[in-house]
Every structure is written in structure tokens, then in C-alpha cells.
C-alpha positions in Angstrom: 0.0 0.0 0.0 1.3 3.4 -1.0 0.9 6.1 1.6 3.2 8.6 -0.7 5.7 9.1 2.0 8.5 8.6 -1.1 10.1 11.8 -1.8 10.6 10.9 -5.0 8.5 10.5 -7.9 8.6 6.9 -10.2 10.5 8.0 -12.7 13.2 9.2 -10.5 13.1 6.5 -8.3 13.6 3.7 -11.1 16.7 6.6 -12.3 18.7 6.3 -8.3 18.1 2.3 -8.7 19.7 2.2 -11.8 22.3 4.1 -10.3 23.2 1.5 -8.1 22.7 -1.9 -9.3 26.1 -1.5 -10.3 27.0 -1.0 -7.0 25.1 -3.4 -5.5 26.0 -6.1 -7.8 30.0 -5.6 -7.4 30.0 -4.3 -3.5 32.1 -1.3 -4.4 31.9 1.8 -6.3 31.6 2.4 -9.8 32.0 5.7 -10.1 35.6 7.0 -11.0 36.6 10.2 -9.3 38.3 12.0 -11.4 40.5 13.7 -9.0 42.3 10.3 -8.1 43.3 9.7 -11.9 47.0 10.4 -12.7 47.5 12.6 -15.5 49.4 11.7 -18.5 52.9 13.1 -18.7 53.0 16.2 -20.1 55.6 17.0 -22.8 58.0 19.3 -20.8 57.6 17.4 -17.8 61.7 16.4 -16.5 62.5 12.4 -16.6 63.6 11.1 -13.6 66.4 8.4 -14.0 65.3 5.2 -13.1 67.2 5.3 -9.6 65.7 8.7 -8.2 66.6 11.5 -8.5 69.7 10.8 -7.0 70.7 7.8 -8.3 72.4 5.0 -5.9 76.7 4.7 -7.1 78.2 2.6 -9.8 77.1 -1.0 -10.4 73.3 -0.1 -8.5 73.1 2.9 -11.0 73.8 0.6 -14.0 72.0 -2.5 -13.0 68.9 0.1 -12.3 69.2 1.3 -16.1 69.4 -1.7 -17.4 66.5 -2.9 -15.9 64.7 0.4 -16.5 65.4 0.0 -20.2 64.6 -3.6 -20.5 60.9 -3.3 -18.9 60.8 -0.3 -21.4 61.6 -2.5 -24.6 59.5 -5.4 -23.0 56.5 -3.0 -22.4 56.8 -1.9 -26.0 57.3 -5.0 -27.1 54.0 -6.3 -25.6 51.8 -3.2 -26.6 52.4 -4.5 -30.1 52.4 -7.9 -30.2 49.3 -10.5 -29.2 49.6 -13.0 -26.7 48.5 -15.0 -29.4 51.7 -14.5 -31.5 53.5 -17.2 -29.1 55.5 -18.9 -29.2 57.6 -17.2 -32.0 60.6 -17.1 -33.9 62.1 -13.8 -35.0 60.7 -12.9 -38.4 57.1 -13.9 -36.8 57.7 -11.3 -34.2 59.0 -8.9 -36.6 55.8 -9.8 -38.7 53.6 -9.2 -35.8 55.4 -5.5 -35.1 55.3 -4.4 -38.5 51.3 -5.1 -38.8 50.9 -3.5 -35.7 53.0 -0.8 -36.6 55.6 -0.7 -34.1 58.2 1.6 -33.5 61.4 1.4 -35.2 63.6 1.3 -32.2 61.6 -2.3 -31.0 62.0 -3.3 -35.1 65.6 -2.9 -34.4 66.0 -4.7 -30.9 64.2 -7.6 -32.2 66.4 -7.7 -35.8 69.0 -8.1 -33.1 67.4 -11.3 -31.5 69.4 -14.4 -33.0 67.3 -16.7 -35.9 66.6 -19.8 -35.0 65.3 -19.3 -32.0 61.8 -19.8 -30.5 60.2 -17.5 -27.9 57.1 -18.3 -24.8 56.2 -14.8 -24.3 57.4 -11.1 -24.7 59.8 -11.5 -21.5 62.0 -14.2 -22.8 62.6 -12.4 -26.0 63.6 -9.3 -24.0 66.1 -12.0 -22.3 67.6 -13.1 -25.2 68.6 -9.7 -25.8 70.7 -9.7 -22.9 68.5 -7.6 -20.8 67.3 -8.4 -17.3 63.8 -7.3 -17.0 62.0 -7.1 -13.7 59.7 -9.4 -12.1 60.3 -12.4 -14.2 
């Protein structure tokens, strides 16, 4: 029985339920604040090195570039090539960058990669460069 004590009419009401059946379905929120996104870097924003600003002394230094540029070429590497790609020799990869239009500087690194060899995933090609990414 309605005894119009709802403040608000149908309409609105079906609107606020819509609302949150997202919420209600996945137990958190669902609305992005926009406030909390990071902003993309901007093009005269300074590069810090990959060991701080102050970077740690000699072989910590190095071993932190390296690593730095590794994940780099491995992160490139995996924006343009599909999972699906593996496992692959070198002219596949090269196939699958050129289609996907890759940059030339991860054309290069994997014209580098010796033939004959067959690669799992984006990681051990990066390895076979003689690069030490993280995490893996």
C-alpha cells in the first residue's frame, strides 16, 4: 500500500536504482573520481632516472638502467604484439610488429634477436637480448 511518504517521484526513483545496481551487484563503487586519476605526462615534464633522482653509485646505478630500459623494450614489445603470436621465432615477431606498426627502435632490438630461435612470451625475448627485466 502506497501512503506517498517517497520523496521521490517513479521515474526518478527507477533513475537512483539504476544508479546502483552496479554498485550493488559488485560491492564497491563504480564511479571513477576524477580527481584520483593520474594525469598523463605532459611534454615538458623532466625524466627522472630510473634510480631517483639521485641515483644509488656505480654497479646499483647501472644494473637500475638496465633494468629500466629492459621493462621499457619489454613494455613496448607487448603493446604491439598479441599474446596470441606465441610462441615465435624472429621474423614472426618482426611480422607481428610491423602489422601493428611498431616503433622502429623495438623493429631494431628484435632484428638483433638471434634466428633460429623460439620464444614463450614477450619476456624471454627481451632476455635473449641480454636484458634483465623485472619481475620475471
Amino acid at each position: 500500500m502506497d501512503r506517498g511518504s517517497n520523496q521521490v517521484s517513479p521515474r526518478a526513483d527507477d533513475e537512483l536504482k539504476h544508479e546502483l545496481e552496479g554498485y550493488m551487484r559488485s560491492g564497491q563503487h563504480t564511479h571513477v573520481e576524477e580527481a584520483n586519476d593520474p594525469e598523463p605526462p605532459a611534454d615538458d615534464d623532466i625524466v627522472v632516472a630510473p634510480g631517483g633522482p639521485v641515483p644509488p653509485p656505480g654497479e646499483a646505478r647501472d644494473r637500475a638502467r638496465s633494468t629500466a630500459e629492459a621493462d621499457a623494450l619489454r613494455l613496448e614489445l607487448s603493446r604491439h604484439v598479441e599474446r596470441t603470436t606465441f610462441p615465435a621465432g624472429r621474423q614472426t615477431l618482426l611480422a607481428s610488429l610491423e602489422a601493428h606498426h611498431a616503433p622502429d627502435h623495438a623493429l631494431e632490438a628484435v632484428r638483433r634477436l638471434p634466428e633460429g630461435e623460439t620464444y614463450n612470451d614477450v619476456t624471454e625475448a627481451v632476455r635473449a637480448l641480454g636484458a634483465a627485466p623485472s619481475g620475471g
